[in-house]
N, C-alpha and C positions, 0 to 999 in steps of 0.2 A: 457275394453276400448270400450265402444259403444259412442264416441261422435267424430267427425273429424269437421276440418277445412282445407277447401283445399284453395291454395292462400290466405293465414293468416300469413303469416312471418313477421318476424320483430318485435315480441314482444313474445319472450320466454323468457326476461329476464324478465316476473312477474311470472314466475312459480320457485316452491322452488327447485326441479331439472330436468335437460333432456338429455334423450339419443336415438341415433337414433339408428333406428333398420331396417335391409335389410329382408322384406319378398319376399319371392317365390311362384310365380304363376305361372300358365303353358302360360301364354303369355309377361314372363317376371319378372323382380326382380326387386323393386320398394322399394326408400328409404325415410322411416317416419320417423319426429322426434314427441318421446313422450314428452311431460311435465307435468311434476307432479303439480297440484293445488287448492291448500286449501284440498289435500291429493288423488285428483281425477287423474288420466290419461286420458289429450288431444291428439288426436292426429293431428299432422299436418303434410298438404301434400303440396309442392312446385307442384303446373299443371306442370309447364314449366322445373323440377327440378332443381335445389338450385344453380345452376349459369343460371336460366334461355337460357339451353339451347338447348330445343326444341323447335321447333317453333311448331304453332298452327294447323296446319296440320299432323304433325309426334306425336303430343303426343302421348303415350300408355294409352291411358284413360282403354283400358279392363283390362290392368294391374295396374293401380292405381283403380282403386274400385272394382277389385277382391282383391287385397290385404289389402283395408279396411273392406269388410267381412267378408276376413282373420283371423283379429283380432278383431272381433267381435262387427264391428260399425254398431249401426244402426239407427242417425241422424246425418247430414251433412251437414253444413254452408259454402257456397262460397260466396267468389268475383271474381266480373268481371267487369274488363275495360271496355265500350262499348261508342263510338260515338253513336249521337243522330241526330235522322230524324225528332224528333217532336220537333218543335221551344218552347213547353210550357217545356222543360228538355235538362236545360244548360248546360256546363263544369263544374264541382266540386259538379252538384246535385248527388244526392242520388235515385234512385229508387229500388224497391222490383220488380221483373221479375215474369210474371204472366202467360203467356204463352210463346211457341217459334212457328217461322217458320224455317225451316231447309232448306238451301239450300247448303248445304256444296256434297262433289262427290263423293272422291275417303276412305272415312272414314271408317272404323269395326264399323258396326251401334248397333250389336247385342251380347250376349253370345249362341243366338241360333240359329244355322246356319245347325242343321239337325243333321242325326249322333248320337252318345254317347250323343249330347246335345239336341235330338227332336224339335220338332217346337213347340213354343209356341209364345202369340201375348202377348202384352203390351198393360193395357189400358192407352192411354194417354185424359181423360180427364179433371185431375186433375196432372197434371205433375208438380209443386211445390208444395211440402208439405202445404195444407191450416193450420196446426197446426204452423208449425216452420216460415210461414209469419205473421200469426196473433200474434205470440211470440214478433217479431222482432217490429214490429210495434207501441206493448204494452210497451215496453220499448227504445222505439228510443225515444220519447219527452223529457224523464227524463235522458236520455244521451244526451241530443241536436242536435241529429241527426234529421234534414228537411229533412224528406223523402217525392219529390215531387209528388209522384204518383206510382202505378201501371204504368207497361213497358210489353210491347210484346217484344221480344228478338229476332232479327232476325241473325240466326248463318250463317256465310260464309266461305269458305273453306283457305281463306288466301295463304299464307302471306301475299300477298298483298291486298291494300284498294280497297275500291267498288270506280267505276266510278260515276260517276254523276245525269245516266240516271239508272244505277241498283238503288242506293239511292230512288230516284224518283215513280220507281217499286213496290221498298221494303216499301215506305208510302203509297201508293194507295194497299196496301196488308192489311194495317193495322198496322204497325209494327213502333214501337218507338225507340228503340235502336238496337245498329249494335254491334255482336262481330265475334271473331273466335274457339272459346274454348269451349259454353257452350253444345254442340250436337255435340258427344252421348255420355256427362259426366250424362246429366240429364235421358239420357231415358235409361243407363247402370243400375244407383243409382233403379230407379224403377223397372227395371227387378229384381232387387237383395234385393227387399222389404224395402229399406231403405227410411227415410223420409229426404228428399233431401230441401233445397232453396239458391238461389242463389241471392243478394246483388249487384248491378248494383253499380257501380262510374264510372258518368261521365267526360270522358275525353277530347271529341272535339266535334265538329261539323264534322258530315259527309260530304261527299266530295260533294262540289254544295248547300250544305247550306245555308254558311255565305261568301262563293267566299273566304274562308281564307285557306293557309297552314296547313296539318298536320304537328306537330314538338312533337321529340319526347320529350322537355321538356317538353311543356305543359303535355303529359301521366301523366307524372312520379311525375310533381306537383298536378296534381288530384288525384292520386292514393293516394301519402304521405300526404296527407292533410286527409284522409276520413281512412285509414287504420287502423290504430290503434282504434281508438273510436269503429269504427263496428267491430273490434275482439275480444274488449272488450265487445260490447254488447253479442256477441255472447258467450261468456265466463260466461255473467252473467245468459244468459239462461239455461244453461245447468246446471247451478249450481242448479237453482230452479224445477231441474225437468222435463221429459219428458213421456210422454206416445203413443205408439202407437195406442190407442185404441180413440184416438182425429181425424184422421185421415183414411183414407183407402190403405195409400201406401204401406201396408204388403201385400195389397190381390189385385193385379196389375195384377196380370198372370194370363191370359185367355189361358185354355189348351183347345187343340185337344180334 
């Protein structure tokens, strides 16, 4: 099982079968469901687990990608909700996440925190896989997937939304879209040598925008509208093939 999808639910009924399975980590026990297809095992991970009931602050992200490790994953396809600070990427577009800024506070940023685990640094100069975005790319046209661009990812500690004038900050940074989820899913995946990227569906206009209301309807119709085709895309990547030796995200670790 080297292939995950995390935030990919909602479409296990095209695999021929699936069953979940509870692995154990030492920061927790975290629940996958496999699906068998076209004779392969996917696996998929609920972020928020499967009644979406952590919020984006509390996840165990060190125990959701120690336990895809676990069973021996080692390329990773997400999505992610994220409001948008740049006017050229609307509600219901599509971007591919190209870098992050991290502003989240109180989060486990690392698995190395000294100790039994020593100090090691992460390079983050290529922090999504350049393999599995040019994958994604080569095959969104012919799935009719408009991807409108390359997005900087600007992560926030949540639950709640950014003000007005943080927004504001966060584009004079540089930064195109807004989540709460993606740091430190992204810079864990890279400690752990996996080839990681992350799929942007946009859901709203950031706060101070367009002067409009967040509602959680509009989330939930952007998401259902874009989810399925891009888990399909990402289902048909994996089918054709991966290699680590496309990329450099096995060889991250900068040791002491």
């Amino acid at each position: 099982m080297k292939k995950a999808i995390i935030g990919g639910t909602g479409v296990y009924g095209i695999g021929e079968e699936s069953y979940s399975k509870i692995v154990e980590t030492k920061y927790g026990n975290v629940e996958l469901d496999i699906v068998k297809i076209q004779g392969e095992e996917i696996v998929f991970l609920a972020r928020h687990g499967k009644s979406h009931s952590n919020p984006p602050h509390l996840v165990n992200y060190r125990a959701n990608m120690k336990a895809l490790e676990k069973i021996g994953v080692k390329y990773v396809y997400a999505t992610a909700a994220v409001g948008s600070c740049n006017e050229a990427y609307s509600p219901g577009d599509v971007v591919v996440i190209k870098n992050f800024i991290d502003f989240t506070k109180t989060r486990p940023l690392t698995f190395y925190e000294g100790g039994l685990e020593g100090v090691k640094h992460v390079d983050m100069s290529d922090p999504y896989c350049r393999n599995l975005r040019k994958q994604f790319y080569s095959l969104a046209e012919k799935n009719d997937i408009n991807i409108k661009g390359d997005a900087v990812y600007v992560c926030t500690e949540g639950p709640r939304f950014e003000t007005e004038y943080e927004i504001k900050m966060y584009k004079q940074l540089g930064g195109d879209v807004v989540g709460m989820t993606n740091v430190p899913e992204v810079v864990l995946a890279k400690e752990l040598g996996m080839c990681y990227s992350v799929i942007g569906i946009i859901t709203n206009w950031c706060t101070g925008m367009k002067h409009e209301a967040i509602t959680l309807h509009d989330i939930e119709g952007s998401v259902s509208k874009n989810k399925q085709i891009i888990t399909e895309t990402f289902l048909e990547i994996f089918k054709n093939g991966l290699n680590q030796d496309e990329c450099m995200c096995n060889q991250a670790i900068i040791e002491l």
